[in-house]
N, C-alpha and C positions, 0 to 999 in steps of 0.2 A: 514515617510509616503511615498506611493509608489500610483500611478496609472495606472491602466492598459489603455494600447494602443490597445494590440490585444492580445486574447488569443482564444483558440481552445475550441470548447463545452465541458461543463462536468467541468470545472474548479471549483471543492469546495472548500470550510475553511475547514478542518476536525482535527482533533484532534485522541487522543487512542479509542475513543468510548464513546458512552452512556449506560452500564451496569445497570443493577436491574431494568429492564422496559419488561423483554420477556414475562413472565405471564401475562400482559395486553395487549402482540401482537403486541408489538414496536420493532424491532431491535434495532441492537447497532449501524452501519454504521460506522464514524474513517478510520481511513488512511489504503488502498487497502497495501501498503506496509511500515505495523509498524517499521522497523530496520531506511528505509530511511528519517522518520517523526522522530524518536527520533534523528537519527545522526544531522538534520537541526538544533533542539531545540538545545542536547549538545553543540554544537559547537560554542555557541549565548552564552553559561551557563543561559541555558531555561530550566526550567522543562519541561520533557519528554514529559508531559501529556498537554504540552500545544499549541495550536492551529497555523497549519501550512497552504498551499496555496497548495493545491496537484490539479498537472498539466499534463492531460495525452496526451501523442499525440502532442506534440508542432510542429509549433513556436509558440511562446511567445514574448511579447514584454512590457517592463513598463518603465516608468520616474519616477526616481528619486524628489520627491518632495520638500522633507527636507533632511539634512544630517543626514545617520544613518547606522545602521549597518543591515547585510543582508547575507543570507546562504542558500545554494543548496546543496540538495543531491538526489540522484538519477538515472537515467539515465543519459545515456551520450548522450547529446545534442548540444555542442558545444555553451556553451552559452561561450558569451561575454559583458563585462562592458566597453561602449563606445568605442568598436572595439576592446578591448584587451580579452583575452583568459582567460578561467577561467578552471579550474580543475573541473572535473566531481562532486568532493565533496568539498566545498569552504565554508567557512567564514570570510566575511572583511566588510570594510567598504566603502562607496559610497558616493558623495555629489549631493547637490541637481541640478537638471539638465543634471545628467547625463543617460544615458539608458543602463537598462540592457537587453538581447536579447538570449532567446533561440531559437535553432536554431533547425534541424531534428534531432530525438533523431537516434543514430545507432545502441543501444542495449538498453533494455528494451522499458517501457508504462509509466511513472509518474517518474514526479520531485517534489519534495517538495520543498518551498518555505517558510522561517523562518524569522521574525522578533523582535527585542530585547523584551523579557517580552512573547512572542507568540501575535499571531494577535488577536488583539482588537474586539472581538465581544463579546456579550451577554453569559453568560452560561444558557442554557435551559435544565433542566432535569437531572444537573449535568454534562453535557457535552455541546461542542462548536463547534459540529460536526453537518455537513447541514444533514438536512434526507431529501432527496431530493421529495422520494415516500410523504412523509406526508406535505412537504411545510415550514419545520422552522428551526432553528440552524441556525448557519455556519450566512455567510454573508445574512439576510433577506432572510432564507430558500431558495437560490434561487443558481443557476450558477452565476458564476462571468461576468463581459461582460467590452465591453469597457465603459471610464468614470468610474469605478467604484476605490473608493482610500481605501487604506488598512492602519494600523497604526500598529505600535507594545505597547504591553500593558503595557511595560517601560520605562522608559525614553529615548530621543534619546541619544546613545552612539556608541562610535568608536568603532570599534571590530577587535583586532589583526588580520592578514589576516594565517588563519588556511586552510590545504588541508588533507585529511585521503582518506585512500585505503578502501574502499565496496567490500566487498565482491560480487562476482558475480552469478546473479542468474543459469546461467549453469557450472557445476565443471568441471577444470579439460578443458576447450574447448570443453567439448561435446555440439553433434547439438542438443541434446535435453534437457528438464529442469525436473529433476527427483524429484518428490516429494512422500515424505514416507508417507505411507498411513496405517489407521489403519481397522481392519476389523468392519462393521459395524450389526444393526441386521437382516438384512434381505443378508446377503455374501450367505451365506450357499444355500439359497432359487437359487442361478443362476448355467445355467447349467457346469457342468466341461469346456466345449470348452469357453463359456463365462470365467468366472475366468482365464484360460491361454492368453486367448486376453489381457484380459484388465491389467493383470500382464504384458504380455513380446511384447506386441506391443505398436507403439507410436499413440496418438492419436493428433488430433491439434485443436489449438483452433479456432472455428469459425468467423466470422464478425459478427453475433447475439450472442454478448457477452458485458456485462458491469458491473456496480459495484454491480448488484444483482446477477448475477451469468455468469458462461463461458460456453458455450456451446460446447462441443467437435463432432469431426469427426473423426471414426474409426471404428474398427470390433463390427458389432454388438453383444449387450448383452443381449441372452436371459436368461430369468427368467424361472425355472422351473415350481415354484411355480403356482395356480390358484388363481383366486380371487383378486379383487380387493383391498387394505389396507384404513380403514381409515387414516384420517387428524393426524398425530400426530409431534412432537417438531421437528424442525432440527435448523441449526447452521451451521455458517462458517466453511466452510473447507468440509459438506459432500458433498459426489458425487451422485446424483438420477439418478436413471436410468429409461424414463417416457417409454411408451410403443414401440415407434421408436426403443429402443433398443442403441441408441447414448447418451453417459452421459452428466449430468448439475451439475458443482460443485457451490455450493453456495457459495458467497463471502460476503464483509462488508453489502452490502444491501439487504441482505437475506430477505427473508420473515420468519416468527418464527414457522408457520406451514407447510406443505402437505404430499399428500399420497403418491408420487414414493418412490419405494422401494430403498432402501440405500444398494447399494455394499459396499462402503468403506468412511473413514472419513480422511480428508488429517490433518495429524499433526498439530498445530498452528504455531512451527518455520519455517515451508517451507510456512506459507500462503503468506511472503513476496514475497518469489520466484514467486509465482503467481499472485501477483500486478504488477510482472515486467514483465508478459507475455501477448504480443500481438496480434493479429489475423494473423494467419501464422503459428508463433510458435507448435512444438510438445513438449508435455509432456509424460513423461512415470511415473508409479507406481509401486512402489518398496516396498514388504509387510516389515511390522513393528509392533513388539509387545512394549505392553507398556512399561517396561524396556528400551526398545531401543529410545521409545519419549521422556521416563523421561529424557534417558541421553542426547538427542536433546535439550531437555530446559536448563539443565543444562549446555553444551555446546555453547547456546546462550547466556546464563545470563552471564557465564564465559565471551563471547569476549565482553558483552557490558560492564561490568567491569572494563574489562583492556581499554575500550576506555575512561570511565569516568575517573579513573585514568589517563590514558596518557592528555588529555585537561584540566584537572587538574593544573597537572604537569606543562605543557607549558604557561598555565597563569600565573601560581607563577610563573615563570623564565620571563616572561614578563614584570611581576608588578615590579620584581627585578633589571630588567635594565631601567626603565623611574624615 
C-alpha cells in the first residue's frame, strides 16, 4: 500500500480501456500512453490489462505504507526511493516508511505507476479505468489528491529490482514527434495548400490540451468543401479540423460523436507517442496506407513479445538462484 503526499492534477487509476459501450455514447478513456501502462504491469508479472496510477506533469510524491513491490515507466522524471536514483523504467521492491519522489519529468507528459496484482479498485463496466467526464471508475471516479492510499490487488510481494530501455517517443533525436497518419473521410474535401501544410509542416501542441483531446497550433486548414456535416462516430487517434482552421486530435477521453470534418486518423501504435507529448512540443504527419499500419501493429506486437519473453526469462533465472 502506498499513500499520496502530493501529486499534480489529473492524476487517475486507468487501466487499457473500457471497450463495448461507444453505441450508448460512453467512451473507452485507459492509459493516454498504452506501451508505458503495459511495461509498469509486465514488469510486476501483472496482467497487461490491469490497473495503473498514470501521472502527468510531476513532481510526485508517496510513502511507503507497507512493504511491497512497485514499478514506473514512463517519462524521465528523476524519480527517487529515499534519495536514491531510479531508472526511468524500474521494478523493485520498497519498505514501509520509505518515499518514493518523482521529480520534473525532462522528456515526455505521464508516468505510470504499478502495483503487485494492479491497483485495487472496483471494475465498473468491464474496465477500472476513472472516466473522469462521467464521475466513476478508477479511484471513486475522481483525481487522485493527497491522503489518498492505493493497494495492489495481490498479495504484498518482493519484486526482483528490473530496469528496461523505452523506447522514445521522438526517433532518431529528432525535435519533433512524427506520428503516421491514416487518410480519413472527409481528406479529400481540404484544399490542396491545406493537405501540404498539414503533411510537411510541424504543428505544436497547445496549453488547451488534455486527455480529451490536444489542440494544435499551425498552418491553417482550409476545407473546400460547403456545408455544414452532421454529428457522426469518431475515436482516438482522429484529427478534426473545426472551423478556426487549427486541428483537435482526439485522445483516451474522446467524446464518441461530432461534426468537424476529419483530415486524418493518427494510427493506434503512435497513440503512445502522443501521451508523451506536452504543450510545447511539435508534431509532424507523415501519410500511411493501411499496409503500412498493419505492419505498425505487427511491429508493436513483435517488440512487446520479446519484452514478455525477455521478463520472463530473467524471473526464471531469478527463482533459479534463491
Amino acid at each position: 500500500m502506498i499513500e499520496v503526499v502530493a501529486i499534480p492534477p489529473l492524476a487517475t487509476v486507468q487501466d487499457l480501456g473500457r471497450n463495448g459501450h461507444w453505441h450508448n455514447g460512453l467512451g473507452c478513456a485507459g492509459a493516454m500512453d498504452p506501451m508505458a501502462h503495459r511495461v509498469a504491469n509486465l514488469m510486476l508479472g501483472n496482467e497487461e490489462t490491469a490497473a495503473t496510477l498514470e501521472i502527468p506533469l510531476t513532481p510526485a510524491r508517496f510513502v511507503l505504507v507497507e512493504d511491497t513491490a512497485v514499478s514506473l515507466a514512463g517519462a524521465a522524471c528523476d524519480a527517487r526511493l529515499d534519495g536514491v536514483a531510479l531508472p526511468r523504467c524500474w521494478a523493485g521492491s520498497a519498505r514501509a516508511g520509505q518515499t518514493l519522489e518523482l521529480g520534473a519529468m525532462r522528456d515526455g507528459a505521464r508516468v505510470y505507476l504499478g502495483l503487485p496484482g494492479g491497483i485495487d479498485v472496483p471494475e465498473v463496466l468491464g474496465s477500472r479505468s476513472t472516466q473522469l467526464r462521467e464521475g466513476f471508475g478508477g479511484f471513486e471516479g475522481r483525481v487522485l489528491a493527497p491522503g489518498d492510499r492505493l493497494e495492489g490487488a495481490a498479495p504484498r510481494r518482493a519484486a526482483p529490482e528490473i530496469s528496461y530501455a523505452l523506447p522514445a517517443p521522438r526517433q532518431n533525436g529528432a525535435a519533433d514527434i512524427v506520428l503516421r497518419v491514416l487518410p480519413s473521410s472527409e481528406t479529400q474535401e481540404f484544399a490542396v495548400d491545406a493537405l501540404d501544410a498539414f503533411f510537411g509542416e510541424p504543428y505544436q501542441v497547445t496549453p488547451a490540451s488534455n486527455r480529451q483531446g490536444y489542440r494544435l497550433s499551425g498552418p491553417e486548414l482550409l476545407r473546400e468543401a460547403q456545408g455544414e456535416l452532421r454529428s457522426h462516430g469518431i475515436a482516438p487517434g482522429i484529427v478534426q479540423v473545426p472551423g478556426g482552421g487549427q486541428p483537435i486530435i482526439q485522445l483516451a477521453d474522446s467524446a464518441t460523436m461530432g461534426g468537424y470534418p476529419k483530415i486524418a486518423c493518427v494510427i493506434e501504435p503512435d497513440l503512445w507517442r502522443l501521451g508523451q507529448a506536452r504543450p510545447g512540443d511539435t508534431l509532424r504527419f507523415a501519410r500511411i496506407d493501411l499496409a503500412g499500419a498493419q505492419r505498425a501493429e505487427t511491429d508493436e506486437g513483435t517488440w512487446l513479445e520479446g519484452l514478455r519473453r525477455s521478463l520472463a526469462g530473467a524471473r526464471d533465472l531469478q527463482k533459479s538462484w534463491s
